[in-house]
C-alpha positions, 0 to 999 in steps of 0.5 A, a space after each residue: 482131268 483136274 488141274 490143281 494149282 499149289 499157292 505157296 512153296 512152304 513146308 505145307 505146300 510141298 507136303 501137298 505136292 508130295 502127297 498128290 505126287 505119291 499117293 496119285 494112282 488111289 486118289 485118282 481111284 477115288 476121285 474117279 478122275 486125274 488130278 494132275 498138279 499144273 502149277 506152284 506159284 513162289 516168288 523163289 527159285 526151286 532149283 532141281 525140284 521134281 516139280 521144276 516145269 510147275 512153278 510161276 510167278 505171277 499169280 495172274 497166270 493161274 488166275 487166268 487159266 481157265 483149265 485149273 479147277 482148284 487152287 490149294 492156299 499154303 500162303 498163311 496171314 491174311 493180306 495177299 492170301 486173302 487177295 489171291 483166294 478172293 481172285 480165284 474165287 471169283 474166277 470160279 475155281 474152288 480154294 483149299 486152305 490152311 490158313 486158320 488167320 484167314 479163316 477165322 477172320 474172313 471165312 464168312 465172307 469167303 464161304 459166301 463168294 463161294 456160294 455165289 460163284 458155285 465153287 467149294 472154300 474147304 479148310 479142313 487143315 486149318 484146325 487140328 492139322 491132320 486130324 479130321 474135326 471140321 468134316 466131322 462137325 459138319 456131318 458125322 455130327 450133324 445129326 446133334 445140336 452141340 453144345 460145347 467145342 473144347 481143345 488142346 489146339 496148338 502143339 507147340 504150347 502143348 509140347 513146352 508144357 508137357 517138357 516143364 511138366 515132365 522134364 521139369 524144365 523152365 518155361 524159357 528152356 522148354 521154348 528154346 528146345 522146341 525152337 530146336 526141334 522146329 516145333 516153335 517159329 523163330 517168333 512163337 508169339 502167335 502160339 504162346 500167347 494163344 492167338 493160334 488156338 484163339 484163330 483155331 476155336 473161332 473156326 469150330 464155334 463157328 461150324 458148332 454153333 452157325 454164327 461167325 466169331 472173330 478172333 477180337 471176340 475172344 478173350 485170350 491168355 497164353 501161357 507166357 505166365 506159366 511157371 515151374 512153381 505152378 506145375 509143381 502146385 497143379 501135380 501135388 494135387 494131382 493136376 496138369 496145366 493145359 493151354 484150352 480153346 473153349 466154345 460153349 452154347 449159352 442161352 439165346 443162341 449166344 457163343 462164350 468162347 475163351 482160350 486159358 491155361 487151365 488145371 486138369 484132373 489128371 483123370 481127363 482124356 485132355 490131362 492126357 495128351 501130351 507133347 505136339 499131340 492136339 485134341 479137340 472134344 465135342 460134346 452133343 446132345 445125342 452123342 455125349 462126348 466124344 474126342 479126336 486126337 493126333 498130330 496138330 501139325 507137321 508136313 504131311 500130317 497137315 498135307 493130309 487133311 489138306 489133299 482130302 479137301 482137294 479130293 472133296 472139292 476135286 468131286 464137287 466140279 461143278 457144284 458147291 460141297 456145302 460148308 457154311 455158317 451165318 455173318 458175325 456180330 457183336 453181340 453174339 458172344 458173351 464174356 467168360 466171366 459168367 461161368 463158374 469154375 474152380 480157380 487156382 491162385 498163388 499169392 503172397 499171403 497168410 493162410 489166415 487171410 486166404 481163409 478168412 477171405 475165401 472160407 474152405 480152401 484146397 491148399 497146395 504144397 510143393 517143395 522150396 516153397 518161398 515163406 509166406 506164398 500161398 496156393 490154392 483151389 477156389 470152390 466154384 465162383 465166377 471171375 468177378 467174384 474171385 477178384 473181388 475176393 482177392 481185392 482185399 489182399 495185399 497190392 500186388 501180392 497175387 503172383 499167378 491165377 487161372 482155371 
């Protein structure tokens, strides 16, 4: 028998009680094994749950229980989820997360005392909810060295924008509706401006390219700034704007990694995916590219990926399910302003100016617009070079630029 214990109560931890409780019998099948679910730690009461006789309160309990094998983190943040996947470790029972904050910030660390002590850190959940792209990279992949990770990585900021874009709804209304619908938290800061999908990128540049990234090494912009005006700029040239995580392989085992709104050609598979839908693609050496696509989030959908890894870790008693990559440092990624890319800007300036600043230009247009506002696409060029382009016009008179 494996013994499971469930830390946190939350919407993802009782999603993994369901799924472990529903679909028991054909895990069991594949496990080869009974999974039985010994404890729930919360520190709230669950009066009338099914799962009354499960819960406790005291970490310590399940720290000391030499019967549970595998404790499944739902905890989220990064103090007493750190402290309580470090102590369970220790004590020798594999973890399963969720938690991309954790991860991304101290997954080497983790990864390590797992090794040590011969017990699994599984996190398939932590990235892309439901959809399977750790596992993947790791093996269905492994056979390619990667060369870039690429991604719509946060469903709420998808959904805001894919209701501005289609719904031509401000950036303020389209938030307050996924506040409604329970798609955005009461504070969406960690989405909207980008720290979700940055967390969500340093896990897969990490798996892609073997070195730890850290959040702090990754530039990272939201889309706080996205407005109607713009939308309406990036369709009259047929284009969206998607919030995209990046990591690339550059020269000498360097990493650039950079979260950004960007304007797609509508002709992309990532123009393409609208509302809470996430997608990743990865691109191989061997392979070429390929993409994987599905709901970022949710409870079951999240439950899902994380139960695999119960299954996986559930298998390996034992012995270690191999996942790994080396230790972090500062000079292993580079900045975002070597690459070159086609820009968008939209500024109060003549068409003259623009031109006789930037030479051939793609100019936008778009219905309304205020008198002597601009917008348009660079030819390819770098960040430096296109602010130094722009420091001739007029203080203050750039209103919004990005990919």
């Amino acid at each position: 028998m494996i013994n499971v214990a469930i830390l946190g109560f939350g919407v993802v931890g009782s999603g993994v009680a369901e799924v472990l409780t529903t679909n028991g019998e054909s895990i069991n099948r594949r496990v080869r094994d009974e999974i039985r679910l010994k404890y729930i730690l919360d520190v709230r009461d669950f009066p009338g749950s099914p799962y009354a006789g499960c819960f406790v309160k005291d970490f310590s309990v399940i720290e000391q229980d030499p019967e549970v094998d595998v404790g499944v983190e739902t905890i989220g943040g990064a103090t007493v989820a750190l402290d309580f996947t470090r102590r369970a470790l220790q004590a020798g029972k594999s973890v399963v997360s969720s938690n991309k904050e954790l991860v991304a910030t101290h997954g080497y660390e983790l990864l390590q005392l797992a090794k040590e002590k011969q017990v699994s850190y599984l996190f398939e959940a932590s990235v892309g909810g439901g959809i399977p792209i750790l596992r993947p990279l790791t093996s269905c992949l492994a056979a390619n060295e990667l060369t870039e990770v690429c991604g719509i990585l946060n469903g709420t900021t998808n959904y805001i924008l894919t209701r501005m874009i289609r719904g031509g709804l401000s950036f303020e209304a389209a938030l307050k509706e996924a506040q409604a619908n329970g798609y955005a938290e009461r504070d969406p800061s960690a989405d909207i401006e980008g720290h979700d999908a940055c967390r969500k990128i340093c896990i897969l540049a990490a798996l892609a390219f073997g070195q730890h990234i850290y959040p702090d090494q990754v530039p990272t912009e939201g889309i706080t700034g996205v407005a109607l005006a713009d939308v309406a700029y990036a369709d009259s040239c047929g284009r969206k704007i998607k919030l995209l995580g990046r990591a690339i392989r550059m020269e000498g085992d360097k990493v650039c990694a950079y979260v950004a709104p960007h304007l797609l050609d509508g002709e992309e598979p990532l123009a393409g995916v609208e509302d809470v839908f996430n997608a990743i693609a990865v691109t191989g050496n061997a392979i070429g590219d390929v993409m994987f696509y599905g709901r970022g989030a949710g409870k079951l959908p999240t439950a899902s990926a994380v139960v695999a890894d119960v299954i996986d870790a559930a298998k390996n008693i034992g012995q270690r399910k191999y996942l790994d990559w080396g230790p972090g440092a500062p000079d292993i990624t580079v900045s975002p302003d070597v690459l070159s890319d086609r820009w968008y800007v939209r500024a109060q300036a003549p068409v003259d100016e623009v031109r006789r600043r930037f030479g051939e230009v793609q100019l936008l247009a778009r219905p309304g617009a205020p008198v002597g506002e601009t917008a348009f696409l660079t030819g390819e060029m770098t960040l430096p070079e296109l602010d130094g382009k722009l420091a001739g016009l007029q203080a203050d008179s750039v209103i919004r630029m990005f990919h």
